[in-house]
C-alpha positions as CSV (number, residue, x, y, z in Angstrom):
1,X,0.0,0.0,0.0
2,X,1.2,3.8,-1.3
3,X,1.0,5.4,2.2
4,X,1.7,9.3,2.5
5,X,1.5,9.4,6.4
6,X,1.3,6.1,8.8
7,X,1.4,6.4,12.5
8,X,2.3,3.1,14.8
9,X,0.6,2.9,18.2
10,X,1.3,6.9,18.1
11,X,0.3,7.7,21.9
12,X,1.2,11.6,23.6
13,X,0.2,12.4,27.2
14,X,0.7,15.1,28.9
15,X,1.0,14.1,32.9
16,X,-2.1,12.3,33.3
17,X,-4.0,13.3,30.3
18,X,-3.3,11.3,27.2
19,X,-3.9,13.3,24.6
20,X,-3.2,10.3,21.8
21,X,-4.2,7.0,22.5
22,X,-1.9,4.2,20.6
23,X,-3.2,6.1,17.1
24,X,-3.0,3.8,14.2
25,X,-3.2,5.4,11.0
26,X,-2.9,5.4,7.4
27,X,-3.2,7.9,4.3
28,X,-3.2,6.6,1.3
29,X,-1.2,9.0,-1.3
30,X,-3.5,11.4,-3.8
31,X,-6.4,10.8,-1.0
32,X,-8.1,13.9,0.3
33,X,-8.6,12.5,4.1
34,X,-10.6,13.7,6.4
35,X,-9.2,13.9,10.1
36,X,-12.4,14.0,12.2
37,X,-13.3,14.8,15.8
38,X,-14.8,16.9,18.4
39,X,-13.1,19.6,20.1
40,X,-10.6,17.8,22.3
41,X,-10.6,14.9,20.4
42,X,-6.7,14.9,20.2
43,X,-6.2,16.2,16.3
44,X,-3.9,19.1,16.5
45,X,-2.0,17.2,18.7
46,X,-1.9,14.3,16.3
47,X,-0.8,16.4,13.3
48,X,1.9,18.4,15.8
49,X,3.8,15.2,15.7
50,X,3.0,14.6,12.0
51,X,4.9,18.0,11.0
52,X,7.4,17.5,13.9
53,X,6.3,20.2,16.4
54,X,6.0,17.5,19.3
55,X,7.7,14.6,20.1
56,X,5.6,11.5,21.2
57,X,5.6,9.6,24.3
58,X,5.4,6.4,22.7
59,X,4.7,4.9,18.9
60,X,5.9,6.5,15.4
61,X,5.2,8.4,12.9
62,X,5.9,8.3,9.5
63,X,5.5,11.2,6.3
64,X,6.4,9.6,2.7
65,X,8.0,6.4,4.3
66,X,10.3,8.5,6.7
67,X,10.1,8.2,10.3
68,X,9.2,11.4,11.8
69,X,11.7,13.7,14.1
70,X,11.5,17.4,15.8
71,X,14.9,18.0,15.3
72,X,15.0,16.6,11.1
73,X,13.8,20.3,9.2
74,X,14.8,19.0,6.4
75,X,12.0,15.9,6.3
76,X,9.6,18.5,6.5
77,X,10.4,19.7,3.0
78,X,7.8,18.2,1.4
79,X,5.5,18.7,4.1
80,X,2.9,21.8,3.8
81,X,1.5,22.9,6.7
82,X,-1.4,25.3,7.8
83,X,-2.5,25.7,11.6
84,X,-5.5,26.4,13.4
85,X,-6.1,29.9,12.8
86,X,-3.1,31.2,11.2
87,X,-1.8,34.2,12.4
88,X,0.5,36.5,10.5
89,X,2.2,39.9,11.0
90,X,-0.9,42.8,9.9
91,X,2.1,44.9,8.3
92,X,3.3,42.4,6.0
93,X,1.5,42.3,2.2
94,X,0.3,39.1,1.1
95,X,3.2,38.4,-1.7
96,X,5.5,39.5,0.8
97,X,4.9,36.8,3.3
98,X,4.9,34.9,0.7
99,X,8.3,35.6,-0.5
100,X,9.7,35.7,3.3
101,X,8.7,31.9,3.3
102,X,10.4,31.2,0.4
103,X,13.8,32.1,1.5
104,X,13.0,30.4,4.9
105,X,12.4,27.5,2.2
106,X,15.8,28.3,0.5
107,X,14.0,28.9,-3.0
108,X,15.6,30.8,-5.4
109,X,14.7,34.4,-6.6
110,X,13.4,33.1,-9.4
111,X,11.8,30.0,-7.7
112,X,9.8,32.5,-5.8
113,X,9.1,34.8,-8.6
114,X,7.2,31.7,-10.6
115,X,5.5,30.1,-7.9
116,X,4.2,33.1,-6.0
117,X,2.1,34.5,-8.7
118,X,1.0,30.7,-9.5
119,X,-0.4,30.3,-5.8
120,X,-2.1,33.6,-5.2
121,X,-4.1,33.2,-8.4
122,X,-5.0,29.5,-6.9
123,X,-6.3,30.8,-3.9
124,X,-8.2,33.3,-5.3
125,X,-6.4,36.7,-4.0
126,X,-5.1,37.7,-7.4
127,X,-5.5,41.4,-6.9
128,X,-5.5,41.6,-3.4
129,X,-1.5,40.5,-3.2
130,X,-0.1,43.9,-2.1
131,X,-2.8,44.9,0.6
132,X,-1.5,44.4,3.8
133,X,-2.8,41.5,6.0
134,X,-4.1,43.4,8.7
135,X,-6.7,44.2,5.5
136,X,-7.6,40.6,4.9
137,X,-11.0,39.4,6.0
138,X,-10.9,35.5,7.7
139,X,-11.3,33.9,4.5
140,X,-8.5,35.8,2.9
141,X,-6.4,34.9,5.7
142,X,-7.3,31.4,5.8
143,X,-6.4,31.3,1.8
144,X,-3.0,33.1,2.4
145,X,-2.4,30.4,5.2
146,X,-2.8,27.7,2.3
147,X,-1.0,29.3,-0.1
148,X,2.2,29.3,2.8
149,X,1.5,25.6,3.1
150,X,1.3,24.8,-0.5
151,X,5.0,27.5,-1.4
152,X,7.5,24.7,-1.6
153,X,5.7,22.4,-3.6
154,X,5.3,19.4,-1.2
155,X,3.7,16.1,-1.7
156,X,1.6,16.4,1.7
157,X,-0.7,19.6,2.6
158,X,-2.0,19.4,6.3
159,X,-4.3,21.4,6.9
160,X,-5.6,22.0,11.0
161,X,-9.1,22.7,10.7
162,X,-9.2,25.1,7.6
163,X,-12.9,26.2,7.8
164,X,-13.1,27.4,11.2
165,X,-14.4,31.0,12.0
166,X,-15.5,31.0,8.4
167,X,-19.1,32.1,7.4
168,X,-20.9,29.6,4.4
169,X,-19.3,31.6,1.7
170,X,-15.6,31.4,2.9
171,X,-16.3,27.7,3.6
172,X,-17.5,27.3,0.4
173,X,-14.1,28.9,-1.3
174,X,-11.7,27.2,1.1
175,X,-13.4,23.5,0.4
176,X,-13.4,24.2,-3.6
177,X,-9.4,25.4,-2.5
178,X,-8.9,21.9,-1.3
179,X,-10.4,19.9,-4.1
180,X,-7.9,21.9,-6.5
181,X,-5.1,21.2,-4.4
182,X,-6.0,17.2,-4.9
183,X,-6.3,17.5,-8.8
184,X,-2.6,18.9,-8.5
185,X,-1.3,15.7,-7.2
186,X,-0.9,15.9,-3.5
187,X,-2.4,14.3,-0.7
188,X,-4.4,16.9,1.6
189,X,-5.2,15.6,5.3
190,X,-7.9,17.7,6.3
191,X,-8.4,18.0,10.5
192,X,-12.0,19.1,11.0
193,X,-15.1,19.1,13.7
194,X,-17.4,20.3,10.8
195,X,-19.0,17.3,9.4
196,X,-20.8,18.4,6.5
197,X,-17.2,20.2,5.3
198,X,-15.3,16.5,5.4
199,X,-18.6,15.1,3.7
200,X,-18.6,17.5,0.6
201,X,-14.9,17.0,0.0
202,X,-13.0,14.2,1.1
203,X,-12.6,10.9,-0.1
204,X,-11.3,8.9,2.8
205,X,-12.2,9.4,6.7
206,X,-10.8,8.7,10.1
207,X,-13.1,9.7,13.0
208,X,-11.1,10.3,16.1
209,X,-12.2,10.6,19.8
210,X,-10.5,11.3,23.2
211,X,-7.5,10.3,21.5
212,X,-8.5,6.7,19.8
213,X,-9.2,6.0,16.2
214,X,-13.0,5.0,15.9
215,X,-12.9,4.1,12.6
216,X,-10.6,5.0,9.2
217,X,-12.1,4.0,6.0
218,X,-13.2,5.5,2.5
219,X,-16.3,8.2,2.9
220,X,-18.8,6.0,1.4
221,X,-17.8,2.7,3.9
222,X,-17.9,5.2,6.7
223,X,-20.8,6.7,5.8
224,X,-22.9,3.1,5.2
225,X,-21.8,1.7,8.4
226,X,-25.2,2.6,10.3
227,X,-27.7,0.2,10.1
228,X,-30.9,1.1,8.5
229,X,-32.9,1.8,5.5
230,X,-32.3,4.8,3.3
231,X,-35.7,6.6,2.6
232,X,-36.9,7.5,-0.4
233,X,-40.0,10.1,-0.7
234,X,-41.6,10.7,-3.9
235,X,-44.2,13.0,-4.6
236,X,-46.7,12.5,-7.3
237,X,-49.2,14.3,-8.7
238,X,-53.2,12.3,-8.2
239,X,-51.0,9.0,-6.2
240,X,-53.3,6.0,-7.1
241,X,-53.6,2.6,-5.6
242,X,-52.2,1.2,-8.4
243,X,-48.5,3.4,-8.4
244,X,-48.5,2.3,-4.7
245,X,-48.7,-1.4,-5.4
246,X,-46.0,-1.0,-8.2
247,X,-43.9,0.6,-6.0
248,X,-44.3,-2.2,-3.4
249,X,-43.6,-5.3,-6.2
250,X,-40.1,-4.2,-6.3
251,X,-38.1,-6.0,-4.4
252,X,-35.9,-3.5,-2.9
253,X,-38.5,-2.2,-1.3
254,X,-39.2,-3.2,2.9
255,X,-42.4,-0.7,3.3
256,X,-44.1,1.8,2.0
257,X,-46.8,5.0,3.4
258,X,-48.7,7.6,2.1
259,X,-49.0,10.9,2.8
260,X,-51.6,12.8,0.8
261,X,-49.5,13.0,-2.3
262,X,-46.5,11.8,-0.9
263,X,-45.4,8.5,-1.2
264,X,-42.7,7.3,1.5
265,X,-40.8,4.0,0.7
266,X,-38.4,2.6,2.9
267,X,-35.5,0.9,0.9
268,X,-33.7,-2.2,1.7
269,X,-30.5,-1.6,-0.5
270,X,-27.5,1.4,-0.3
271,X,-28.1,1.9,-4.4
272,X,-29.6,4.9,-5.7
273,X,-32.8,3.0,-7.1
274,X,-34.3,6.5,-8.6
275,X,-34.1,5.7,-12.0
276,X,-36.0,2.3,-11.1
277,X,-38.7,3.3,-9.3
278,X,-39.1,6.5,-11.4
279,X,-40.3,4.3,-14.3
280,X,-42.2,2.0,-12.3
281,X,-44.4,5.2,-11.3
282,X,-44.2,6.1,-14.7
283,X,-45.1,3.0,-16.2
284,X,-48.1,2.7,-13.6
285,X,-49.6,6.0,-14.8
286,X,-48.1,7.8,-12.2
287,X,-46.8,11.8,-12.9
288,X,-43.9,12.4,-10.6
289,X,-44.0,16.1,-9.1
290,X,-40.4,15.6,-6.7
291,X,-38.2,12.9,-5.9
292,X,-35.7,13.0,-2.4
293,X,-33.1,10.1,-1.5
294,X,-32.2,10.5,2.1
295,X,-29.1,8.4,3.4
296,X,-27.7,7.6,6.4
297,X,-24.8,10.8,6.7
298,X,-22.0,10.9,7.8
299,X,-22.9,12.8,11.0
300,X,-25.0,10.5,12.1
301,X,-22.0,7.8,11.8
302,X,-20.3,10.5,14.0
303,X,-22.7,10.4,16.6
304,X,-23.3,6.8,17.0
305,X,-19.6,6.4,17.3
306,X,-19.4,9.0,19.7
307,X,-22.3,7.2,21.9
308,X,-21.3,3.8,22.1
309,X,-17.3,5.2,23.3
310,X,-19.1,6.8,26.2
311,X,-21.4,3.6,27.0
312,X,-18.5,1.6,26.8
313,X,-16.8,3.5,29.5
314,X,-19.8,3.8,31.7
C-alpha cells in the first residue's frame, strides 16, 4: 500500500491526560482524508507530531515512508502545513509573506518569482496580493495560510481545521481550495469538527475521539456503516392505488406510506434506485411532481460512534 502518512501505536500524554491514544493510521497518497473529531478529540496534537512540532511519548510516525523527528527540518520539506487559525504579522502584504517563506524554504529568486504568482491566483487573491494583512477578511487569511502551506511544492498539505471561523461563503471557497489542491497531485489531510465540510470534499475518513481511532475507512464505507434503511420520498401528482402497489412489487423495497401525495418508501438496499422506481411510477400511470433520496450521513455515523465510546466507558 502507497501510504503518505502512517502512525504506529502513536500515543502523547501530557502528565495524566493522554492526549493520543496508541493512534493507528494510514493515508493513502492522492487521497483527500478527512481527520475528524470533536473539540478535544486529540487532532492538533496528532498532526503536531505529524509536521514534527511534538515529540511523542510512545509509537511513530511516519511522512512519505520516513520516520518522523522534531529535530529533522529538512523531512519536512515536502511537508505543507497550515495551523489552526493562522496568524501572521498585519504589516506584512500578502506576496510578501509569501516571498519571506520562500527564503525560509531556500527557494531561489526566481523559484519565488514563478511560484508566488501561480499560488495567489490559486487561492483566489489575485489582486489583493499587495494589501496588507491586517486588510484581509478571515477567508482571505485562511487562503493566504494555504498558499504558505502549498509555497515549496510538497507532496503532503495538512491542513488543521481550515474552515473554522468562516461564514458559508468562505467555507465554500476554502473546500473548492482543497479539491484543486488534490487534482494537482498531492495528498491533503484535512483536521476538521465540521462534518458536512469532510462530507462535501474528502474521499477517505478517520473519525477520532479522546484520542483513539473510531474508525478509518473511505467516505462511502464510513458513511454506510449505520444500520438502516435509506428513505426515499416521492411525490406524485393524483398517487393512485395502483403506483403504490408498483412501487411495493419491487423487491428492494421493505415498506411503503402515504401521505396525501407523498409517497414514502423505505428501501432495503444502499443503491440509488431512482431511475427504477421513477419508471415503475411512470409506467403505472403515475406523474412524478419531486423525488428526495435520504441516506444515512456521515454525522449520524459521528454520533453513534461518539455514543457507544461513552457507553463503553460507563
Amino acid at each position: 500500500m502507497d501510504l503518505a502518512i502512517e502512525t504506529q501505536d502513536l500515543t502523547k500524554r501530557y502528565g495524566t491526560l493522554t492526549a493520543v491514544n496508541k493512534l493507528n493510521l494510514q493515508v493513502k497518497r492522492n487521497t483527500i482524508h478527512g481527520f475528524l473529531g470533536p473539540n478535544g478529540a486529540g487532532k492538533s496534537t496528532t498532526i503536531k507530531i505529524l509536521v514534527g512540532l511534538l515529540k511523542p511519548s510512545e509509537g511513530t510516525a511516519r511522512v512519505l515512508g520516513k520516520e518522523v523527528h522534531v529535530d529533522d527540518a529538512d523531512a519536512r520539506l515536502n511537508i505543507g502545513y497550515m495551523p489552526e487559525l493562522p496568524r501572521f504579522p498585519k504589516h506584512l502584504k500578502g506576496a510578501e509573506l509569501l516571498d519571506i517563506y520562500g527564503r525560509m524554504y531556500g527557494m531561489t529568486q526566481q523559484e519565488r518569482s514563478e511560484q508566488i504568482p501561480k499560488l495567489i491566483d490559486i487561492v483566489g487573491l489575485k489582486g489583493r496580493e499587495n494589501d496588507f494583512i491586517g486588510k484581509y477578511s478571515k477567508g482571505m487569511q485562511q487562503r493566504i495560510g494555504i498558499a504558505q502551506a502549498l509555497l515549496n511544492s510538497p507532496e503532503v498539505v495538512i491542513l488543521d481545521e481550515p474552515s473554522i471561523g468562516l461564514d458559508p461563503v468562505g467555507m465554500v471557497e476554502v473546500r473548492e481550495l482543497v479539491k484543486e489542491i488534490s487534482k494537482e497531485g498531492m495528498t491533503v489531510f484535512v483536521s476538521s469538527h465540521l462534518l458536512f465540510e469532510v462530507e462535501q470534499v474528502c474521499t477517505h475518513v478517520t473519525i477520532i475521539n479522546k484520542g483513539v481511532a473510531l474508525v478509518s475507512d473511505t467516505l462511502a464505507n464510513v458513511s454506510g456503516m449505520l444500520k438502516g434503511p435509506a428513505m426515499l420520498n416521492v411525490e406524485v401528482a393524483e398517487l393512485s392505488d395502483e403506483v403504490v402497489q408498483a412501487i411495493k412489487s419491487l423487491p428492494y423495497v421493505k415498506e411503503t406510506s402515504v401521505s396525501g401525495n407523498m409517497l414514502n418508501i423505505s428501501l432495503a438496499t444502499g443503491d440509488d434506485v431512482r431511475p427504477q422506481v421513477s419508471q415503475q411510477i411512470t409506467q403505472a400511470g403515475g406523474v412524478i411532481i419531486s423525488m428526495n433520496l435520504k441516506r444515512q450521513s456521515l454525522e449520524d455515523v459521528f454520533i453513534q460512534l461518539i455514543s457507544n465510546q461513552k457507553e463503553a466507558k460507563a
